[in-house]
C-alpha positions in Angstrom: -58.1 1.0 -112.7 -55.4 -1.8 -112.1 -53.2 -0.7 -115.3 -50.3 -2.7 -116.3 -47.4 -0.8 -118.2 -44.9 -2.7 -120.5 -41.7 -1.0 -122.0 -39.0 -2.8 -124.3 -36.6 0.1 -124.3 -34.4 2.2 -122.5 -36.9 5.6 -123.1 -40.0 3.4 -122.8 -39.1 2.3 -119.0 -37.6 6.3 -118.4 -41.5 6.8 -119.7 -42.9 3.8 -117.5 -41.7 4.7 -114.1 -42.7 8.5 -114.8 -46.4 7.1 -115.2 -46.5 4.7 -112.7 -45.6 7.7 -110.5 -48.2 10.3 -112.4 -51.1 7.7 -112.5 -52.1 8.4 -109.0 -55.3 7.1 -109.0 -54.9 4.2 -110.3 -52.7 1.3 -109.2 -50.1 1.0 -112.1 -47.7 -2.1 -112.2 -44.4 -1.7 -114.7 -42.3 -4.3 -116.6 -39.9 -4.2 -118.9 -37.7 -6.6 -121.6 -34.9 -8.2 -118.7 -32.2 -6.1 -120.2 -33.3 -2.7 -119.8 -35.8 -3.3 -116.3 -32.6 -4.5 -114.6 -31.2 -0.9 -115.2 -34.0 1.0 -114.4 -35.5 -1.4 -111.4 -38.6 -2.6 -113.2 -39.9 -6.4 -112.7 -39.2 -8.2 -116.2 -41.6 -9.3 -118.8 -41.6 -13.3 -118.1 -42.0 -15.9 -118.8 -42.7 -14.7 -122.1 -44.0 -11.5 -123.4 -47.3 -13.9 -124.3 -47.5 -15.5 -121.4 -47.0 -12.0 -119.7 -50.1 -10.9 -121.7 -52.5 -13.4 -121.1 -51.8 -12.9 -117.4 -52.4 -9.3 -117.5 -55.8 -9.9 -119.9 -57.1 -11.6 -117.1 -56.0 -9.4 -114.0 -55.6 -6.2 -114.9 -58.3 -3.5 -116.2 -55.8 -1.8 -118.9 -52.3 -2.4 -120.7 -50.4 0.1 -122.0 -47.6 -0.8 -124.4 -44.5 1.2 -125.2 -43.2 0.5 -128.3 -44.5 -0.4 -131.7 -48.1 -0.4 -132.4 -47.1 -4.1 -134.1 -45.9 -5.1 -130.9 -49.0 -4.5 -128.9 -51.4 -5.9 -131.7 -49.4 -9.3 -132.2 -49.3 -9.9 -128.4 -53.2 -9.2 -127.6 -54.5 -10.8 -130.7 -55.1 -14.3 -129.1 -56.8 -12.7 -126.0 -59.1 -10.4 -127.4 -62.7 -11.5 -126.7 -65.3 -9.4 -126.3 -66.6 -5.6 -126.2 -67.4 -6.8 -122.4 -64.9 -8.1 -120.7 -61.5 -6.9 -122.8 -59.2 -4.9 -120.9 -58.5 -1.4 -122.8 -55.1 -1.2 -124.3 -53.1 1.4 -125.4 -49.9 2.2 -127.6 -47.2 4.5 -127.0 -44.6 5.5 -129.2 -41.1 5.4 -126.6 -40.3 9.5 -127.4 -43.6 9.6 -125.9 -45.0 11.7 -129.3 -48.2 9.9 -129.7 -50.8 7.7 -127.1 -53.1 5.6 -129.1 -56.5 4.0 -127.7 -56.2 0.3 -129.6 -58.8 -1.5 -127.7 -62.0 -1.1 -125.2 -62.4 2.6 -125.8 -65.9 3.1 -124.4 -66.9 0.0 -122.2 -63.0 -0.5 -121.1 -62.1 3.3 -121.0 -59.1 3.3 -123.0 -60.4 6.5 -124.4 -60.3 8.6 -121.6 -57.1 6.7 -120.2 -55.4 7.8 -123.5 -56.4 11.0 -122.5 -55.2 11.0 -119.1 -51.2 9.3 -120.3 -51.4 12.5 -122.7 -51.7 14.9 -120.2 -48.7 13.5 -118.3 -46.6 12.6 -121.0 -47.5 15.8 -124.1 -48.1 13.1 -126.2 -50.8 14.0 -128.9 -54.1 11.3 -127.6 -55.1 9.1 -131.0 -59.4 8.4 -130.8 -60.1 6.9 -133.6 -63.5 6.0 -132.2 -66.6 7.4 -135.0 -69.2 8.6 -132.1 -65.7 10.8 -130.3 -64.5 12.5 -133.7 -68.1 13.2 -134.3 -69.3 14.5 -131.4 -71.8 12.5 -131.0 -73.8 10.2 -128.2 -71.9 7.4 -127.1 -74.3 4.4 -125.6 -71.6 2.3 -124.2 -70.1 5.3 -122.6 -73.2 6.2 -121.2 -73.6 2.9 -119.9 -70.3 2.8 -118.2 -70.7 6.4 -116.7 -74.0 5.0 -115.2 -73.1 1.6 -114.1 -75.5 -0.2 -116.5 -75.5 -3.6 -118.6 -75.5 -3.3 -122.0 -78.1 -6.0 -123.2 -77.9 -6.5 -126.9 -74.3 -5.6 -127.9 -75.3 -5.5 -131.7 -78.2 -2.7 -131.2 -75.6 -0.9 -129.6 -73.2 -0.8 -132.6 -76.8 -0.4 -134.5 -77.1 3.0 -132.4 -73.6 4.0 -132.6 -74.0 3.6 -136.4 -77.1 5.6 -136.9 -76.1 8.3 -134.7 -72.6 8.8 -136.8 -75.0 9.0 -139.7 -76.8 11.9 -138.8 -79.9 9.9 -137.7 -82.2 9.8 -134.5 -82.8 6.7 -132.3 -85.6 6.9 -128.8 -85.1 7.4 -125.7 -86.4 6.6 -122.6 -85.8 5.8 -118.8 -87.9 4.3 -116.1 -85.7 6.4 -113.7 -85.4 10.1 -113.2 -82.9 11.5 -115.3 -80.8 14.2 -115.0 -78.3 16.3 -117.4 -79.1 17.6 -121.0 -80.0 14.6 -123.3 -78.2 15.5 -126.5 -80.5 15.9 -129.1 -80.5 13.2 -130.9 -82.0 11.1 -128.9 -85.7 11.2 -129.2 -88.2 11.0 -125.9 -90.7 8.4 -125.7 -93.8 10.7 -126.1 -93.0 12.3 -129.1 -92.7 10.1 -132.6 -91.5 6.7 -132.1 -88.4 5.7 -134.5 -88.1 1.9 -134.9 -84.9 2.0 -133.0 -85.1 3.0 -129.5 -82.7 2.9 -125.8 -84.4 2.2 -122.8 -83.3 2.2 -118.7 -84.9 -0.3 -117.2 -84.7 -3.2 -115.0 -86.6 -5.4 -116.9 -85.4 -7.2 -119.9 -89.4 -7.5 -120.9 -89.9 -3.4 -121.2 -89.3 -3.0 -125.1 -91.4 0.1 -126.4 -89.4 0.2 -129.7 -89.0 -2.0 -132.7 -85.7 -2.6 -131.9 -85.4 -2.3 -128.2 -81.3 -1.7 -126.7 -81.8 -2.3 -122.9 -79.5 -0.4 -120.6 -80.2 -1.9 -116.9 -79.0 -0.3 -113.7 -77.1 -1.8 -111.5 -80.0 -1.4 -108.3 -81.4 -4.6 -106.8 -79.9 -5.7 -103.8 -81.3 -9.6 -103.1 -81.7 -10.5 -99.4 -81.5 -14.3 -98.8 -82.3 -16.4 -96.1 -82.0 -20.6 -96.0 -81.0 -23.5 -93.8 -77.6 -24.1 -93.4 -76.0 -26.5 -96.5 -79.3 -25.6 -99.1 -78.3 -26.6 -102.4 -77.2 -23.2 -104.6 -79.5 -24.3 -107.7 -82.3 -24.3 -105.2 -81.4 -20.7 -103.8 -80.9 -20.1 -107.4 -84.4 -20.9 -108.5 -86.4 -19.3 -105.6 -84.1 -15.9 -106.0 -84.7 -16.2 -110.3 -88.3 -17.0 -109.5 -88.2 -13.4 -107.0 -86.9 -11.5 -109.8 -89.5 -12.7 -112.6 -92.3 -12.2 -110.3 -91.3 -8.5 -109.7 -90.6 -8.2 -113.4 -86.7 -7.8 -112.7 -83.9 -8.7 -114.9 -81.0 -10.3 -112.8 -78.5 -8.0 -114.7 -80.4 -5.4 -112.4 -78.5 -6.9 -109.2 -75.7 -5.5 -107.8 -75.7 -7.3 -104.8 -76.7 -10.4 -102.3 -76.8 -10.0 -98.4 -77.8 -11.9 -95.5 -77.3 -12.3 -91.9 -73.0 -12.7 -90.8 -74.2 -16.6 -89.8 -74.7 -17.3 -93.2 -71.4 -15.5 -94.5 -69.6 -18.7 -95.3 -72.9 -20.2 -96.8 -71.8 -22.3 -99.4 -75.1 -22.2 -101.8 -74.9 -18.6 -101.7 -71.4 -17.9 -102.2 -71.4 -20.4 -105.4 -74.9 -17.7 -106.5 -73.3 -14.6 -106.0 -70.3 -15.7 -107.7 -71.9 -17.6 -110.9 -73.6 -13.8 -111.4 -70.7 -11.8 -110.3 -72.6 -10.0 -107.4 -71.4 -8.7 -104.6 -72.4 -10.5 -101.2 -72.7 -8.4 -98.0 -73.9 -9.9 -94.3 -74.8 -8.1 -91.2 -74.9 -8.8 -87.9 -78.4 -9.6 -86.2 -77.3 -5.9 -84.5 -76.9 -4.2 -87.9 -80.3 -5.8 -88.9 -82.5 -4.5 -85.8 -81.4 -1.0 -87.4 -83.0 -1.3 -90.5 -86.2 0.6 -91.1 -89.6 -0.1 -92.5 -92.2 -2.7 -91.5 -91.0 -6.5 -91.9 -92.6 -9.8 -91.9 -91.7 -11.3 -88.2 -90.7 -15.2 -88.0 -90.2 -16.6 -84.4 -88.3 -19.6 -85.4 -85.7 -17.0 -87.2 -85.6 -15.3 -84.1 -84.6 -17.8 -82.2 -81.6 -18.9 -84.4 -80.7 -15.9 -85.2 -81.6 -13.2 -82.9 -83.6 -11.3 -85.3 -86.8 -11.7 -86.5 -86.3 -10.9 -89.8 -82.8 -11.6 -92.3 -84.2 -11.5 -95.9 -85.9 -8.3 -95.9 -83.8 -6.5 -93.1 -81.0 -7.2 -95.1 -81.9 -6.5 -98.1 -83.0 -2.8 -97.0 -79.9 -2.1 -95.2 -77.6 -3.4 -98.8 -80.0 -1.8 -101.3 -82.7 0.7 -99.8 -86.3 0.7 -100.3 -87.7 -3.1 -100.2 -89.8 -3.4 -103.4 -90.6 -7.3 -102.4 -91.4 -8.6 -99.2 -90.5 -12.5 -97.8 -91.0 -15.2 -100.3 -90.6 -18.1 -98.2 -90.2 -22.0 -99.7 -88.0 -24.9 -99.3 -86.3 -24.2 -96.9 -85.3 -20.3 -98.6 -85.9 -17.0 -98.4 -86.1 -14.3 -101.0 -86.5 -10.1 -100.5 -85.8 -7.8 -102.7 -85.2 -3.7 -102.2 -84.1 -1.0 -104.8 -81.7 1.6 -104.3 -82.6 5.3 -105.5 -81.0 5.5 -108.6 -80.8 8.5 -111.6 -79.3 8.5 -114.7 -76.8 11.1 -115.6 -76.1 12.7 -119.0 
């Protein structure tokens, strides 16, 4: 995690260099009020401790404040979002007594960061979080610890809510799963509840009621096109891909194609309106791929391979599930990586 520390007083930035040192796997960054960094050789809060937070909202994956709870609640207040995208913040008191997870617990991992500054620091860790001090099944951690989207945000709390109440929701996955599933969460063969989780790439799959879809993070999309092809066109054959195979595009993780086509404008604007990654090969790295592809002369002869769609969608994500869908000018393959969930 990129984790940005702020401390407004002597102890605090004593307390902020000893975790930027301690937190070795992450990449900490510490500030301090002018006053008090200058002494201890910490970059300052500036322009404004405001300003300062915006900035960090947006670029780091966690702030920890040391100081007053009051502090840290009045300066994220205009920032905070969603249970998405918001960066987990914490609260330190500057003796270092008490570490308390304020924001993002589960999908931002403030709760097991507040664990993590509490082993370094003594400090007693404050979860306030209803599924932790129960004991119970956590969906959004789940999801993070699995890599998968979390569709409907309000079945989730739903879940959360039921679960804390003593209650059972369903369960199932369209992928191998491994672990112990706790045991209140009910398998798809025996009686349905109304209220149900299910892993699966496809936004479509709903045996419940009230369907929450977790989807794995699993496609990789391999792409093709002549140079300059709009991105809404690329867009529309690659959408039309996925809803032929039944596959939600929250199931991508990634886009690849040949290194010619690294720089391809319509592709890069894709990849980055749907956050995926985007990985070329060379037409070397491509001849190694394995499996049976659909041969095209004329792309051999631009490219030196006869194949770049499905070749590279293979080598980014594993086992093509879709051969070449060719129109306009595009390309579209799609391949599945082997994937399990883990309880």
């Amino acid at each position: 995690m990129k984790i940005a520390i702020a401390s407004f007083t002597r102890n605090g930035c004593a307390w902020n260099r000893k975790l930027c040192a301690a937190l070795k796997k992450h990449s900490c960054e510490g500030y301090a009020l002018e006053k008090y960094g200058k002494e201890a050789g910490i970059p300052a809060i500036a322009p404004s401790l405001p300003a300062w937070t915006e900035r960090m909202f947006q670029k780091m994956d966690a702030i920890l404040f040391i100081g007053a709870c009051g502090i840290a609640v009045r300066s994220i207040a205009p920032y905070v979002k969603s249970k998405k995208t918001d960066p987990a913040v914490l609260c330190m008191d500057e003796q270092g007594k008490f570490v308390i997870s304020l924001l993002s617990g589960h999908i931002g991992g403030a709760n097991e960061l507040t664990e993590e500054v509490a082993a370094v620091t003594g400090a007693v860790p404050v979860i306030t979080t209803a599924t932790d001090v129960n004991h119970k099944f956590a969906v959004d951690v789940f999801a993070v610890k699995n890599h998968c989207e979390i569709c409907e945000m309000e079945l989730a709390k739903e879940a959360a809510a039921l679960l804390v109440d003593g209650k059972t929701v369903g369960f199932c996955s369209r992928f191998p799963v491994d672990g112990t599933k706790p045991e209140e969460l009910i398998p798809e063969e025996a009686a349905k509840p109304s209220m149900g989780i299910c892993i699966t790439t496809s936004e479509e799959d709903s045996p419940y009621e009230r369907t929450l879809h977790l989807i794995p993070k699993v496609i990789a999309v391999g792409i093709g096109c002549k140079k300059n092809t709009p991105a809404g066109r690329i867009e529309e054959k690659v959408l039309a891909a996925l809803a032929a195979a039944g596959i939600s595009p929250k199931a991508v993780r990634q886009a690849a194609s040949i290194d010619l086509k690294a720089q391809e404008p319509g592709i890069l604007q894709l990849v980055e309106k749907y956050g995926w990654q985007y990985r070329t090969f060379s037409a070397e790295e491509l001849e190694t791929a394995e499996g049976e592809f659909t041969p095209s002369p004329f792309v051999k002869k631009i490219t030196g391979i006869d194949n770049v769609c499905e070749r590279s969608a293979v080598l980014a994500g594993g086992r093509l599930i879709k051969k070449k869908k060719a129109a306009d000018g595009v390309t579209v393959a799609l391949a599945a990586a082997d994937w399990r969930a883990v309880f």
